[in-house]
LUMKOLMAR-938395 format. One record per atom (N, C-alpha, C): residue number from 0; chain; x, z, y. Coordinates in steps of 0.1 Angstrom, whole numbers, always signed. Layout:
<rs>
     n   chain       x       z       y
   NUM       A       X       Z       Y
...
</rs>
This chain:
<rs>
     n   chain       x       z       y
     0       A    -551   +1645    +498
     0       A    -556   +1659    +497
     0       A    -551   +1665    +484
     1       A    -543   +1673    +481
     1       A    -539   +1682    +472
     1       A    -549   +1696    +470
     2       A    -555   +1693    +458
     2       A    -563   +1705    +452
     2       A    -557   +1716    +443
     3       A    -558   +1727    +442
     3       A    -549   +1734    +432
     3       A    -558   +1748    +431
     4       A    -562   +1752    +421
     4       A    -562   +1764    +416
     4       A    -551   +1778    +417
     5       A    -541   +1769    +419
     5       A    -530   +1784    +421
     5       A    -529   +1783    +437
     6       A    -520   +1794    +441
     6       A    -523   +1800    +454
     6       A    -511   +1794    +462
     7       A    -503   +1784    +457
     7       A    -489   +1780    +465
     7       A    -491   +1767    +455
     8       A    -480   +1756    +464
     8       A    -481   +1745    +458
     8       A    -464   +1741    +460
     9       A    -460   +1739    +446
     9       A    -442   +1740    +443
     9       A    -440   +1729    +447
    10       A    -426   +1729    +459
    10       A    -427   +1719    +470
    10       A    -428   +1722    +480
    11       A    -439   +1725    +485
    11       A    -446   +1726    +498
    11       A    -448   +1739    +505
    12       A    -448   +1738    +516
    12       A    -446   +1754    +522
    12       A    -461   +1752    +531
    13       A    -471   +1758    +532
    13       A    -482   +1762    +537
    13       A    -480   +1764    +551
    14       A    -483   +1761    +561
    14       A    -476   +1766    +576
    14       A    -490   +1773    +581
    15       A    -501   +1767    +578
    15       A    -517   +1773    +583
    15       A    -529   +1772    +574
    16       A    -534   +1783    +573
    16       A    -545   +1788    +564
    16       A    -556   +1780    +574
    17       A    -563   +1775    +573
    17       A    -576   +1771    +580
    17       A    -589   +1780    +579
    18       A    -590   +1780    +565
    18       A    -603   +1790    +564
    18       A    -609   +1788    +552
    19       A    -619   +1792    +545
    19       A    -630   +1791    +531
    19       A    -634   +1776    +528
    20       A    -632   +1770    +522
    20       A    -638   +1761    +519
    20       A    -652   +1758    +503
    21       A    -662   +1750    +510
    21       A    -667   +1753    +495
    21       A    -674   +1743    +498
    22       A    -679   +1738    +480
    22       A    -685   +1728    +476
    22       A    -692   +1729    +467
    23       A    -708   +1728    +469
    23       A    -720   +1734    +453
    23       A    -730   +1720    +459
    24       A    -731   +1714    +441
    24       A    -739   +1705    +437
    24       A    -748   +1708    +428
    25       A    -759   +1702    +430
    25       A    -770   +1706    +417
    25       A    -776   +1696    +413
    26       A    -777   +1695    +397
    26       A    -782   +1681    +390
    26       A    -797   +1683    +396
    27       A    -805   +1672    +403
    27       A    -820   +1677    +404
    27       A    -829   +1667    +394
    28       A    -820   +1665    +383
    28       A    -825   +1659    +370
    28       A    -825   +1672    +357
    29       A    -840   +1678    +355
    29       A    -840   +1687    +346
    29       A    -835   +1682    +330
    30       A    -826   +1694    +325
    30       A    -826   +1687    +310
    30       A    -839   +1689    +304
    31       A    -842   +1680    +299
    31       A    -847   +1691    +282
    31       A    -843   +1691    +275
    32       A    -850   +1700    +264
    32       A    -847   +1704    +248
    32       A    -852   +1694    +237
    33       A    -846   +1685    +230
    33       A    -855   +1673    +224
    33       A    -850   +1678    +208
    34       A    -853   +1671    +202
    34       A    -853   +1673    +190
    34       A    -838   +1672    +183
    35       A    -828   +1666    +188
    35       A    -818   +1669    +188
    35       A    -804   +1678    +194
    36       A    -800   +1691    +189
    36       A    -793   +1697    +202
    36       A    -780   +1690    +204
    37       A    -776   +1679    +193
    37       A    -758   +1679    +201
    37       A    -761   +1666    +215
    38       A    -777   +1660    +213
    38       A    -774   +1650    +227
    38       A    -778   +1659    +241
    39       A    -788   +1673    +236
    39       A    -788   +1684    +245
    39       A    -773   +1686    +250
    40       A    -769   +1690    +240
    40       A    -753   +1692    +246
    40       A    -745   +1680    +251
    41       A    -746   +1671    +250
    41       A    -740   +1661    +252
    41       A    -746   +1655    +271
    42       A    -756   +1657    +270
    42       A    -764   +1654    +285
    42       A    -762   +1665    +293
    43       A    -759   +1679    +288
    43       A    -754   +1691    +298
    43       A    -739   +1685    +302
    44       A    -731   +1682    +292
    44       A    -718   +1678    +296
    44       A    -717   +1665    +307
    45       A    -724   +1658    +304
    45       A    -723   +1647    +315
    45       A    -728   +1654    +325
    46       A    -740   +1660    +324
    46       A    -746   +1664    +339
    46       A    -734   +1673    +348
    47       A    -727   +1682    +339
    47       A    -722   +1687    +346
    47       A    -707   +1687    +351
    48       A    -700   +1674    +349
    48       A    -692   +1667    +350
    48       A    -695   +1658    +361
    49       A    -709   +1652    +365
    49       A    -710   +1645    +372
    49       A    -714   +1655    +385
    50       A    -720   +1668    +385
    50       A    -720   +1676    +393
    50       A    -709   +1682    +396
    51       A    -701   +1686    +392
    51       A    -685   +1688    +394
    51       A    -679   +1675    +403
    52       A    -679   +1666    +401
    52       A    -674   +1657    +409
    52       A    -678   +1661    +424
    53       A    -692   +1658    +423
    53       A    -696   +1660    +439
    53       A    -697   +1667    +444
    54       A    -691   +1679    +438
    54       A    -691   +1695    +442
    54       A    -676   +1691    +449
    55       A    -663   +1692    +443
    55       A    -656   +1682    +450
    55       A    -652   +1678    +455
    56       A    -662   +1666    +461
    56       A    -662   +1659    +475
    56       A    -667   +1669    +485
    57       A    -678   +1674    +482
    57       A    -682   +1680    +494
    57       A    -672   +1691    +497
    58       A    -662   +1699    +487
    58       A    -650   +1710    +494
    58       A    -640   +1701    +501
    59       A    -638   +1682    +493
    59       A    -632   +1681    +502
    59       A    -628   +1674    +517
    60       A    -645   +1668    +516
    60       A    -651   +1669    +531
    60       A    -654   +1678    +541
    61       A    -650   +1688    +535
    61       A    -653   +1703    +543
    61       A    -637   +1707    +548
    62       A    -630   +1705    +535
    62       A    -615   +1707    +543
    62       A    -609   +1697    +555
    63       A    -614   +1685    +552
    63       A    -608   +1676    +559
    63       A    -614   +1677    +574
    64       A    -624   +1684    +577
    64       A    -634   +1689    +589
    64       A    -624   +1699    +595
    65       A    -615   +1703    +586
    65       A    -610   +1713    +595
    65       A    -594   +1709    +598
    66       A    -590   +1700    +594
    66       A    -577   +1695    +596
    66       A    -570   +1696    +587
    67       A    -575   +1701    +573
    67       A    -559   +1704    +559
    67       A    -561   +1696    +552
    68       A    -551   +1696    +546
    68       A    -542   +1687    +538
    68       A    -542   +1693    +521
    69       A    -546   +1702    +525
    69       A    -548   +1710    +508
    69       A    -557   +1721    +506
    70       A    -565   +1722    +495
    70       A    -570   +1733    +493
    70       A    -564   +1744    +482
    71       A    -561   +1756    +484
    71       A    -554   +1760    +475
    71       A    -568   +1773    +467
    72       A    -560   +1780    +461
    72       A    -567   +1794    +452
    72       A    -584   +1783    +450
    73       A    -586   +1776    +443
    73       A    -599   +1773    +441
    73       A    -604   +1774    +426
    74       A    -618   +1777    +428
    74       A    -623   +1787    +420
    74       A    -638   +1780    +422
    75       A    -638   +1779    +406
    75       A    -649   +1768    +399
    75       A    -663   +1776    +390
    76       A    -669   +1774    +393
    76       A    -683   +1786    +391
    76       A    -693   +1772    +385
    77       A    -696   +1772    +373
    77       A    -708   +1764    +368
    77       A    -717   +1773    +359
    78       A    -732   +1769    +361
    78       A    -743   +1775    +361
    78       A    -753   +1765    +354
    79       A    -756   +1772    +343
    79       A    -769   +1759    +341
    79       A    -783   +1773    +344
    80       A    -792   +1769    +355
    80       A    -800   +1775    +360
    80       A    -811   +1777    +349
    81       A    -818   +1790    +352
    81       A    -832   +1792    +344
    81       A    -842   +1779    +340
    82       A    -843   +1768    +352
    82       A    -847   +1760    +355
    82       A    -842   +1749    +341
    83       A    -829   +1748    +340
    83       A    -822   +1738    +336
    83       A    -814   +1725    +339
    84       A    -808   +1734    +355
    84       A    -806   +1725    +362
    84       A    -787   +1730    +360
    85       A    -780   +1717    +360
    85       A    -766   +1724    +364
    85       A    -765   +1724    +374
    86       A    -756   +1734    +381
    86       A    -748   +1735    +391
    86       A    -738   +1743    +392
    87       A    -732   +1738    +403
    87       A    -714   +1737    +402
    87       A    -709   +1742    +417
    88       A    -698   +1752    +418
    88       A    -698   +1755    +432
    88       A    -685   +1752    +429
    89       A    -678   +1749    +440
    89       A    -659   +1750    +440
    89       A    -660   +1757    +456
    90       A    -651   +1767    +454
    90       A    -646   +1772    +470
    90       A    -630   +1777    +466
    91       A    -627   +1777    +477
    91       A    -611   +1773    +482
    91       A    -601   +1781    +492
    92       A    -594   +1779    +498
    92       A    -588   +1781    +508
    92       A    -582   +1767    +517
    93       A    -585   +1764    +522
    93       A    -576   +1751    +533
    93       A    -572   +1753    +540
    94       A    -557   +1747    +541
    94       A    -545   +1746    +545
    94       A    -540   +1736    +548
    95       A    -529   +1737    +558
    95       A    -519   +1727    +562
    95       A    -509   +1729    +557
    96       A    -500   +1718    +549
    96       A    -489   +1723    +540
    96       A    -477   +1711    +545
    97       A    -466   +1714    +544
    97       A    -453   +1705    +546
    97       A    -445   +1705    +536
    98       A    -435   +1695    +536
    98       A    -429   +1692    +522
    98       A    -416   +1698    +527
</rs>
């Protein structure tokens, strides 16, 4: 599965758009605020790296549901919620692409 942020992938010629693809994960481990901010910072980074991952999987278990081989134009949205929760969306376009 080829992921890409840009809208064409050099090489490959797109023959069919499929449709929207999307993927949103949410840490349901709240941070806190402790007495230190750089391990605050440092536990947002993991958290939301490891939310990013599974955000992901699930765009690209959703493409693969529809038969492509790539997701193109994808667009990454992260959020650390009122709550303190991260979360991470990826959405897409999927495609069938040929070399």
């Amino acid at each position: 599965m080829i992921l890409t942020t840009t809208n064409s992938i050099e090489g490959y010629k797109i023959v069919d758009y499929l449709g929207i693809v999307t993927g949103v994960s949410i840490n349901e481990k709240k941070l806190a605020m402790g007495f230190s901010i750089s391990k605050y910072y440092k536990a947002i980074q993991s958290s939301i790296d490891e939310v990013k991952e599974n955000a992901f999987k699930t765009l690209t278990e959703n493409a693969r549901k529809l038969k492509a081989n790539a997701v193109v134009g994808i667009k990454v949205e992260i959020e650390l919620t009122t709550s303190n929760y991260a979360m991470v969306s990826v959405t897409g376009t999927a495609v069938k692409v040929t070399e």
